[in-house]
C-alpha positions in Angstrom: 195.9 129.8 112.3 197.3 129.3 109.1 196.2 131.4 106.4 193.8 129.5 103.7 195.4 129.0 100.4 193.4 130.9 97.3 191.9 129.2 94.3 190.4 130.9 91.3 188.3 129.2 88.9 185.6 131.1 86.9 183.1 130.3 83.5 182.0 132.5 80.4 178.6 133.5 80.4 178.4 132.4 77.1 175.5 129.8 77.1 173.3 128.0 79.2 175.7 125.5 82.0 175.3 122.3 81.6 175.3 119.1 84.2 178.9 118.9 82.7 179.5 122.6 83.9 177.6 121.4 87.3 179.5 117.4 87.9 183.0 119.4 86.5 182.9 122.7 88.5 179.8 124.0 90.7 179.2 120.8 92.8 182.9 121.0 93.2 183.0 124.2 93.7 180.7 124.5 96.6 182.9 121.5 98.5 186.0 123.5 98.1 184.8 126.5 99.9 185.6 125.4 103.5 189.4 124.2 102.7 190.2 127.4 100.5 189.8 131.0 100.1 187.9 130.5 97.0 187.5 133.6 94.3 184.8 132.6 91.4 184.5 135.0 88.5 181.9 135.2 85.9 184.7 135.4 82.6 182.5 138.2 80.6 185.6 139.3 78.9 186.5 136.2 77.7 182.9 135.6 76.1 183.7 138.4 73.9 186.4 137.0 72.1 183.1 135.9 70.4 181.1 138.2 69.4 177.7 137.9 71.7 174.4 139.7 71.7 174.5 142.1 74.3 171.2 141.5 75.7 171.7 138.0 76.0 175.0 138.6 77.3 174.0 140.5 80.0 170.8 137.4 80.9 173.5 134.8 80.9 175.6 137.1 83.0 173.1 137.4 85.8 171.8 133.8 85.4 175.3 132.1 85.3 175.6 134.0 89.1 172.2 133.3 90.1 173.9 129.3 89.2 176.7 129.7 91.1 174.5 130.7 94.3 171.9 128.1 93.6 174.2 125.2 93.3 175.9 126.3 96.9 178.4 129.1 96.8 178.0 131.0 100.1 178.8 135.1 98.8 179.7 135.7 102.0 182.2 133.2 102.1 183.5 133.3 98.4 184.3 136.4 96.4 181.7 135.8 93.3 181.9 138.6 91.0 181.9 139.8 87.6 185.1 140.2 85.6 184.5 143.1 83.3 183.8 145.0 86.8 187.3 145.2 88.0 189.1 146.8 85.5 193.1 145.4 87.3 192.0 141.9 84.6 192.1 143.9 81.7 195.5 146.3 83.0 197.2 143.4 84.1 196.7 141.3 81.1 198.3 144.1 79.1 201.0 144.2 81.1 201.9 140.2 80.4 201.0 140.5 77.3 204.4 142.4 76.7 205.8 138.9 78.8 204.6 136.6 76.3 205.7 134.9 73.4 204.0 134.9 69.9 205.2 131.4 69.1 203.8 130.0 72.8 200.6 131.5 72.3 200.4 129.9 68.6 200.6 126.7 70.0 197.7 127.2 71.9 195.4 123.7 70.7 192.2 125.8 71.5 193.4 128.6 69.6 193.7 126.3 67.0 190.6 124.9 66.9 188.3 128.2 67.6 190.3 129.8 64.5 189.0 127.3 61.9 185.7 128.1 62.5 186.8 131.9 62.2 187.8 132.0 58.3 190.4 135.0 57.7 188.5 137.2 60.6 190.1 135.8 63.2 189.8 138.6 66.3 193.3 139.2 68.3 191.6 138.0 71.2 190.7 134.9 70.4 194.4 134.6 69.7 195.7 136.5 73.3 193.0 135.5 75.4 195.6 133.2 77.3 196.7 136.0 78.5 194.0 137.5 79.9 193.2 133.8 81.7 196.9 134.4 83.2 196.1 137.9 84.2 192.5 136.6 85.9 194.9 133.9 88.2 197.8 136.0 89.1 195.9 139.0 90.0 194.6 137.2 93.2 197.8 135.3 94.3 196.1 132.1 93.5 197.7 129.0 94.6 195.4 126.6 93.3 193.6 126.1 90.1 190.6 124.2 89.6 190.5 123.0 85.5 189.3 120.4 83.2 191.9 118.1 81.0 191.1 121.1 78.0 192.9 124.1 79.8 195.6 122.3 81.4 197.8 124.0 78.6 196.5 127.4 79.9 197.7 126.9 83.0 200.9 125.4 81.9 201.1 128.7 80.4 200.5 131.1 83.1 202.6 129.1 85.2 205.4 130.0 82.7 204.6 133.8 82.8 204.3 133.9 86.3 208.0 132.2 86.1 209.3 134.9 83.6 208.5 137.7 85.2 209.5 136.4 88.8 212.6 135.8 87.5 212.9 139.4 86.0 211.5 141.4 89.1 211.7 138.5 91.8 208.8 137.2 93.6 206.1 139.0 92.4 203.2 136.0 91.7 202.2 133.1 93.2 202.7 130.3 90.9 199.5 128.4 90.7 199.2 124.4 91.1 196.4 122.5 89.1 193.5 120.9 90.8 192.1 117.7 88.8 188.5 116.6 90.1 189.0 112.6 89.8 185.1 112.2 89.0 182.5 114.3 87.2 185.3 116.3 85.6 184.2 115.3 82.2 180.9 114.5 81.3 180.4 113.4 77.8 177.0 114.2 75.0 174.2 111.9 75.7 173.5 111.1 71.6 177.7 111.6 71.2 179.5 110.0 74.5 182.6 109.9 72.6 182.4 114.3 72.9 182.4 116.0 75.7 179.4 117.8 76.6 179.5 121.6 75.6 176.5 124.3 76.5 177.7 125.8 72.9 176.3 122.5 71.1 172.8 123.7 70.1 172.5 121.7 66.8 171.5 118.7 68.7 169.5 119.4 71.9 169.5 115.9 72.8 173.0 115.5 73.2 173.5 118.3 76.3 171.7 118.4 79.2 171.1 121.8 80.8 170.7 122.7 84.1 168.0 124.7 83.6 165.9 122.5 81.3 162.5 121.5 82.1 162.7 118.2 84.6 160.6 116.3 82.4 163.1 117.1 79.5 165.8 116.3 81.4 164.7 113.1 82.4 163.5 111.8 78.8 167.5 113.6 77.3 168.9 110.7 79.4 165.8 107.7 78.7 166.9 108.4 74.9 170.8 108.8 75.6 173.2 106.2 73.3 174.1 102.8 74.8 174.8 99.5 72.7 173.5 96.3 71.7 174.8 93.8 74.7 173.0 95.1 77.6 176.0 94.9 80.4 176.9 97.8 82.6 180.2 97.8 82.9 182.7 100.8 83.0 184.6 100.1 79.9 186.2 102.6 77.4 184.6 100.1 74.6 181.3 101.1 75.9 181.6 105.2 75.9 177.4 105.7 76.5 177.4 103.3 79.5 180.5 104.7 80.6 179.3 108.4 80.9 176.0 107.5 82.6 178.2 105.6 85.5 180.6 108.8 85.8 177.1 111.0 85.9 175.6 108.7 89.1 179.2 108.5 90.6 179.6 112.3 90.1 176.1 112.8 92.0 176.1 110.2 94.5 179.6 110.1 95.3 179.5 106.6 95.1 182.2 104.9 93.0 182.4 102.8 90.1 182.6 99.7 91.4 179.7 100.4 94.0 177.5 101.6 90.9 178.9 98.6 89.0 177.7 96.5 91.7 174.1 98.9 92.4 173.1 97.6 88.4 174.4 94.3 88.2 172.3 92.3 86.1 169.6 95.4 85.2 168.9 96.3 82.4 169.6 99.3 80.1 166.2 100.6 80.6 165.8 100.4 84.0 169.5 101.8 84.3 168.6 105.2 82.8 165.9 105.1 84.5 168.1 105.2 88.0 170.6 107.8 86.8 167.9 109.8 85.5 166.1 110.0 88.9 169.3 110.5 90.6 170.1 113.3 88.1 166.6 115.0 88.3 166.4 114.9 92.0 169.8 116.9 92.8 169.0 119.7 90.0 165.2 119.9 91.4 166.3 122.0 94.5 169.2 123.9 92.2 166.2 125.2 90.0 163.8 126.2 92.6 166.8 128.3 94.5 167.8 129.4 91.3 164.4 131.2 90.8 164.3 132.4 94.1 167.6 134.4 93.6 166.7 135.5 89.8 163.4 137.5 91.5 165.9 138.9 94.3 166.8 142.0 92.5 168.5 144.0 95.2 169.8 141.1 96.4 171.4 139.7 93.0 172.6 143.7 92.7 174.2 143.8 96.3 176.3 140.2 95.3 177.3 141.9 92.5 178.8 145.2 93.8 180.3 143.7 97.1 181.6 141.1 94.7 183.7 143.2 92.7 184.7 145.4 96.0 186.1 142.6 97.2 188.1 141.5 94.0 189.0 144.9 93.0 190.4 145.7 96.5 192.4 142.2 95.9 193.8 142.6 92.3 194.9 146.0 93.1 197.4 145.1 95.6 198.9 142.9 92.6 198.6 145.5 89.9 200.5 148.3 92.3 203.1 145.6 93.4 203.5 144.8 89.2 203.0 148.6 88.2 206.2 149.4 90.7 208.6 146.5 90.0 208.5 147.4 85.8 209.1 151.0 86.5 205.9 153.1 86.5 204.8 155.9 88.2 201.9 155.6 90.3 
């Protein structure tokens, strides 16, 4: 039998997920666990390029896991575990740090963006953390990278470290491929539907959906999301509101546009909310209820997390002493 190709995706624990997070990674997630050998990783070292409170740090932490069982990751399947629990990330990301360029990571567009908001305190780690994204990927040999249109340049750069160094030492990583969902990927505010929906946008509650809202809440966010004036559903780039409610029914009910073009011919924009909101509040219904179940599993939720990071650790260390002999050191 051949041997299942890996893919590594993972998400900061930085906030509460949102249906974005959910239509863009955990619904896809959970369908990608049959064709792949599928590593998911809660990113805790990455949310600290930030700085975080730690006791909310640690809630998110075990919340953002409780999510990724709730919404259909099987742990026995998958290697879920936490990132700041297997130290290889932060060796190995020293390591290419000492491969990489000052000039590519510059040109980083998020780096870019995440500075301005810094002032003159800008932590090194907001700059490097590209790095440390590479190290998280090429630890586990992945072939295939699950990402949004926002960290295709991440990848673009890991692929070029992975390059470098193979072409220093030989074929020490496997260099990763990107994986593109075609719908859901990007799901857009519900008040601003020409920005893409962020769990970090807290100055207008209305805009975000989170997975963990209230049902009620949820279902009134999208009976109060922006449209326009003329009443058509049609998928059009001139019409951003309508737009992002069709890709949030497609992204659920795997139907396509045209089907959901058809489904609301002739409704109107009341009634059309009204759809995608039951759609949306009936697939996160079951999500929540598992979600508490899990959150009141203390031993269970404590078992995932240290047979998580066995797994991974026992994984990234075959990298890190394949890496750790070809530059030279003693082990």
């Amino acid at each position: 039998m051949e041997e299942k190709k890996v893919l590594f995706s993972g998400m900061q624990p930085s906030g509460k997920p949102t249906l974005g997070n959910y239509l863009g990674a955990f619904k896809n997630w959970s369908s990608l666990q049959e064709e792949y050998n599928c590593i998911y990783c809660i990113v805790d070292l990455h949310a600290i390029t930030v700085r975080q409170e730690p006791a909310m740090l640690r809630k998110y932490t075990k919340e953002l896991l409780a999510l990724y069982l709730a919404t259909g990751l099987d742990s026995d399947k998958n290697t879920i575990y936490i990132q700041s629990n297997v130290t290889a990330h932060a060796e190995l990301s020293w390591i290419l740090n000492c491969y990489s360029y000052m000039g590519e990571l510059s040109r980083m567009t998020q780096f870019k963006d995440k500075s301005q908001k810094q002032g003159n305190n800008i932590p090194t780690g907001l700059f490097n953390y590209p790095v440390l994204q590479a190290a998280d990927i090429l630890l586990y040999q992945t072939s295939v990278v699950p990402v949004g249109e926002d960290q295709r340049q991440h990848l673009e750069l890991c692929r070029d470290i992975a390059i470098r160094f193979n072409n220093i030492y030989g074929d020490v990583f496997t260099v990763p491929e990107m994986y593109i969902p075609k719908i859901g990927a990007k799901v857009m505010g519900l008040q601003n539907p020409t920005k893409k929906m962020s769990k970090s946008d807290a100055d207008n509650e209305n805009n975000v959906i989170y997975l963990l809202d209230d049902l009620k809440v949820i279902y009134n966010k999208i009976k109060r999301s922006v449209t326009d004036s003329d009443n058509q559903i049609i998928y059009s780039d001139d019409k951003p509101g309508i737009k992002n409610l069709l890709n949030i029914y497609c992204g659920i009910t795997k139907k396509t546009i045209e089907q959901a073009e058809s489904d609301f011919k002739g409704m109107g924009y009341g009634a059309f909310k009204e759809a995608v909101a039951e759609v949306v509040v009936e697939e996160i219904k079951p999500i929540q209820a598992r979600f508490n179940e899990i959150l009141a599993d203390k031993i269970f939720l404590e078992n995932v997390i240290k047979d998580g990071a066995k797994k991974a650790e026992y994984m990234a260390n075959k990298t890190l002493r394949k890496v750790k002999k070809k530059i030279g050191f003693i082990s």
